[in-house]
TORPA-4810 file (N, C-alpha, C, O; in nm, 3 decimals):
<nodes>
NODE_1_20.292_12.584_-4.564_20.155_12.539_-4.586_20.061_12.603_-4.485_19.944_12.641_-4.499_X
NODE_2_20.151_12.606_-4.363_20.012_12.701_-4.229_19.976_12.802_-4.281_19.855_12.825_-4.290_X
NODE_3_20.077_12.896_-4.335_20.053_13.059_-4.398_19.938_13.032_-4.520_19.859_13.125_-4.536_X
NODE_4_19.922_12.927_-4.599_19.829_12.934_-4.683_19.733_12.924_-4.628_19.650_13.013_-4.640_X
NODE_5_19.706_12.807_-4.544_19.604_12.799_-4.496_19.535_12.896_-4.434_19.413_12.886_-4.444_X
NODE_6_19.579_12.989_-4.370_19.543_13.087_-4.276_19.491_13.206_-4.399_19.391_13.274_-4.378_X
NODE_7_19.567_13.221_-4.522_19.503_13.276_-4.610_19.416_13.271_-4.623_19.343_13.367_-4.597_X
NODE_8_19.360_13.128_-4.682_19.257_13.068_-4.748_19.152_13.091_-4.624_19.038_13.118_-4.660_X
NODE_9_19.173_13.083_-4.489_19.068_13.070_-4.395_19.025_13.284_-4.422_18.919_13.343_-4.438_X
NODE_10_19.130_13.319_-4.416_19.062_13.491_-4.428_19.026_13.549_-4.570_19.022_13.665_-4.611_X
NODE_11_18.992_13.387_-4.649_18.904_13.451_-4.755_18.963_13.453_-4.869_18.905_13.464_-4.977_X
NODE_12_19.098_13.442_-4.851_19.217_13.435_-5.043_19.155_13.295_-5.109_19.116_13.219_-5.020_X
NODE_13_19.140_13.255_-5.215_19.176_13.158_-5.304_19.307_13.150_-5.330_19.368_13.247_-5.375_X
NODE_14_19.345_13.073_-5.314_19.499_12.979_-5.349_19.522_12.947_-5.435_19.400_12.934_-5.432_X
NODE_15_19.575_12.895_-5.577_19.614_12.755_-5.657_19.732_12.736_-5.660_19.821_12.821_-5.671_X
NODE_16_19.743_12.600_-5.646_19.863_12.541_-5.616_19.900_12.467_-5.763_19.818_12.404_-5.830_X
NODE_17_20.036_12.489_-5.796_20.066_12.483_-5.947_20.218_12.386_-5.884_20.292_12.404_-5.787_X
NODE_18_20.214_12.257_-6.019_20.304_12.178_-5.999_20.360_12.176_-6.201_20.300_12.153_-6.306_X
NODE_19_20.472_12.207_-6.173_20.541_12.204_-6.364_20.474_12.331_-6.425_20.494_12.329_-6.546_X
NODE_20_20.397_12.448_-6.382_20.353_12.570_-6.404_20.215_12.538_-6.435_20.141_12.622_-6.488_X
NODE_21_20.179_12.428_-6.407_20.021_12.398_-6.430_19.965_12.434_-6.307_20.025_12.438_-6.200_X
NODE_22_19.800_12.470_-6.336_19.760_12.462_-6.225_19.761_12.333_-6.145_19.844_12.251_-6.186_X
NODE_23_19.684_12.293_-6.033_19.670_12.152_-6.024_19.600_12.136_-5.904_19.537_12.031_-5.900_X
NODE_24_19.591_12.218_-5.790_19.476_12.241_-5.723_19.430_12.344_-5.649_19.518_12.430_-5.646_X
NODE_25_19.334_12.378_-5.587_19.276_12.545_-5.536_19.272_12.494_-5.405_19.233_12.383_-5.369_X
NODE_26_19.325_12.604_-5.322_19.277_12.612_-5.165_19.206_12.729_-5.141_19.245_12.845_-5.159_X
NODE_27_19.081_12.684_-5.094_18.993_12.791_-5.048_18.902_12.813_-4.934_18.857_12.704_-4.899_X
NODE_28_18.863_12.896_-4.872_18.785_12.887_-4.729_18.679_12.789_-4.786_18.643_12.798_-4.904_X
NODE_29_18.622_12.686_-4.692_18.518_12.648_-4.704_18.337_12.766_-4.684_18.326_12.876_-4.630_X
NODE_30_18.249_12.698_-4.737_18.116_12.825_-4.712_18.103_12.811_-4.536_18.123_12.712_-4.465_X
NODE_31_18.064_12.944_-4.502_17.997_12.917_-4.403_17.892_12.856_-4.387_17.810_12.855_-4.479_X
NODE_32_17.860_12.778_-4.247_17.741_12.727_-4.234_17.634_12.890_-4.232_17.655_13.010_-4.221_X
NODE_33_17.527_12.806_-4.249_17.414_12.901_-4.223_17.340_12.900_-4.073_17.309_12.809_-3.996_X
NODE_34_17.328_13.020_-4.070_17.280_13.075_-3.947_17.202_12.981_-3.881_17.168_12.890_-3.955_X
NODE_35_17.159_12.972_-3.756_17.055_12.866_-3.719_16.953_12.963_-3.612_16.958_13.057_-3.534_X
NODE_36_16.877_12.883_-3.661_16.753_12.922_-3.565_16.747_12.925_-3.430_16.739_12.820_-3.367_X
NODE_37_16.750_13.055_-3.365_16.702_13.024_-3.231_16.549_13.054_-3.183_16.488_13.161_-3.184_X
NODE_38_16.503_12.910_-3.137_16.304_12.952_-3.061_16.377_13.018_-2.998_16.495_13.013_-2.965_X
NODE_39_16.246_13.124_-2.974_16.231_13.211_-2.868_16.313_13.338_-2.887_16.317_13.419_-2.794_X
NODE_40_16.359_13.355_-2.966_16.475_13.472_-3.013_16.421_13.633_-2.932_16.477_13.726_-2.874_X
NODE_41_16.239_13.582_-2.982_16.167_13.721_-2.995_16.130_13.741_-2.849_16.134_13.858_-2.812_X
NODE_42_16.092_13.642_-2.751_16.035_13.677_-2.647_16.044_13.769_-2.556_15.951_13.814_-2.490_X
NODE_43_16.149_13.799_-2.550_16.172_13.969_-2.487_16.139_14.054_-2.536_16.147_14.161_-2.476_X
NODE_44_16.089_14.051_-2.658_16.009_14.191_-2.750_15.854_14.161_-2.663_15.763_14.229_-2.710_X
NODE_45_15.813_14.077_-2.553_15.658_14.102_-2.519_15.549_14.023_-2.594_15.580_14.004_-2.712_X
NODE_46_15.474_13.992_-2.571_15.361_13.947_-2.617_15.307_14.008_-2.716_15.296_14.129_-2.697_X
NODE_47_15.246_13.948_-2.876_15.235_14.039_-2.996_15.068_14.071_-2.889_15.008_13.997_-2.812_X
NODE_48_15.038_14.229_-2.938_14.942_14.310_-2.882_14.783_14.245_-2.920_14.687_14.242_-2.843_X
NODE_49_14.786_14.213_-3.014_14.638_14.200_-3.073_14.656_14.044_-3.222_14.631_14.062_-3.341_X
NODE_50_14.699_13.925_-3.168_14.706_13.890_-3.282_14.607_13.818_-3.373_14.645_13.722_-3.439_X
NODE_51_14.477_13.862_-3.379_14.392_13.869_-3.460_14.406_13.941_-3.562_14.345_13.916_-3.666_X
NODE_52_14.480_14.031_-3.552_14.542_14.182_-3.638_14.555_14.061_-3.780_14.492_14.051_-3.885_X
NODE_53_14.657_13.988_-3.723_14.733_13.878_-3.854_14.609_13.842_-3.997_14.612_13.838_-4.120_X
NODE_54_14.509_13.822_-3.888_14.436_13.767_-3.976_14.310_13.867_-4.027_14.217_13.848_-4.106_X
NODE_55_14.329_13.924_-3.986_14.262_14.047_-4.110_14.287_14.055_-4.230_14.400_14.030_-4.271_X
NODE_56_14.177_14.095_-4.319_14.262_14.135_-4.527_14.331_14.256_-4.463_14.358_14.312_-4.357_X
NODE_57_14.341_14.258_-4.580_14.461_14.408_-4.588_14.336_14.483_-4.627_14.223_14.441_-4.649_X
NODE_58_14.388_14.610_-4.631_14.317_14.768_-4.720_14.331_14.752_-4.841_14.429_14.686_-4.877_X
NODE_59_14.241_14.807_-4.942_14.250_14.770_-5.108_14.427_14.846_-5.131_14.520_14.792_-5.192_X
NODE_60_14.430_14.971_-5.068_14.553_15.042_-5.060_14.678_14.996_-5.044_14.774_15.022_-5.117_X
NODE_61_14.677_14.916_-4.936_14.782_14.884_-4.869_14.796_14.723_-4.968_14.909_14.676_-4.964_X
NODE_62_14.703_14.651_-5.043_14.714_14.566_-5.092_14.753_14.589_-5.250_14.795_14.490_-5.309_X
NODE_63_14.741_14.711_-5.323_14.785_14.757_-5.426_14.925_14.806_-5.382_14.989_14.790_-5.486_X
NODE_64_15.001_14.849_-5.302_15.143_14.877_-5.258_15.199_14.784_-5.297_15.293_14.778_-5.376_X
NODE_65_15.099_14.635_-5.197_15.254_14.512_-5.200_15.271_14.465_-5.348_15.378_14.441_-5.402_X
NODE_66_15.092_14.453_-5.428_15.125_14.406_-5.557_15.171_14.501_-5.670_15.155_14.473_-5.789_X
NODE_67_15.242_14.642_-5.617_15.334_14.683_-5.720_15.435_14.707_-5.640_15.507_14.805_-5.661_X
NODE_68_15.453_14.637_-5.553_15.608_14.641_-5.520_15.701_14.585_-5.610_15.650_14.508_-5.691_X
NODE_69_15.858_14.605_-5.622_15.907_14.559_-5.710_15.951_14.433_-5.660_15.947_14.328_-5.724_X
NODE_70_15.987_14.445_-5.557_15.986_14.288_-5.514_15.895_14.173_-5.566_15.939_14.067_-5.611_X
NODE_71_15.769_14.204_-5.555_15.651_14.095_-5.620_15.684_14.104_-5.744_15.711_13.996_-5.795_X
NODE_72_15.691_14.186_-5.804_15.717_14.203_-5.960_15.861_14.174_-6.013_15.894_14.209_-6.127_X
NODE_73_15.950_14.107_-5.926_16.097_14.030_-5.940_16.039_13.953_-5.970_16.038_13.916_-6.087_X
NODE_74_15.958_13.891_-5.865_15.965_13.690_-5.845_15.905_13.656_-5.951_15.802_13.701_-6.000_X
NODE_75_15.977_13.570_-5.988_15.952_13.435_-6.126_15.776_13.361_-6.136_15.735_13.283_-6.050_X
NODE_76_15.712_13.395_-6.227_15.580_13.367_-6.209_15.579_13.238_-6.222_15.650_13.189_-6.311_X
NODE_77_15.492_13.145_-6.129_15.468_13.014_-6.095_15.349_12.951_-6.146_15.324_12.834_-6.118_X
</nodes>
């Protein structure tokens, strides 16, 4: 049973069969998801100008993002 387990932890799916039936699956659980660390960035320095943020964009640079294909994936809302 350790050897399966150790499978199942490096990612195999298992099923465990009793009378040639299946009858149950061993499998890695999901990983958790990443977590946030504040402050991750602070060694990159102080952002230079952040008024920048709040500027429009260029008609240019604002016709890029809205034919990006990315924008043109997402599911209209």
């Amino acid at each position: 049973m350790s050897r399966l387990i150790d499978d199942a932890h490096a990612g195999e799916t298992i099923v465990l069969a009793k009378a040639g039936k299946p009858w149950a699956r061993l499998m890695p659980l999901a990983s958790p998801p990443p977590q946030r660390v504040p402050g991750r960035l602070r060694s990159q320095g102080p952002l230079g100008d952040p008024v920048v943020l709040l500027k429009p964009m260029e008609a240019d640079e604002l016709a890029s993002w809205e034919d990006s294909p990315l924008i043109s994936a997402a599911p209209n809302t």
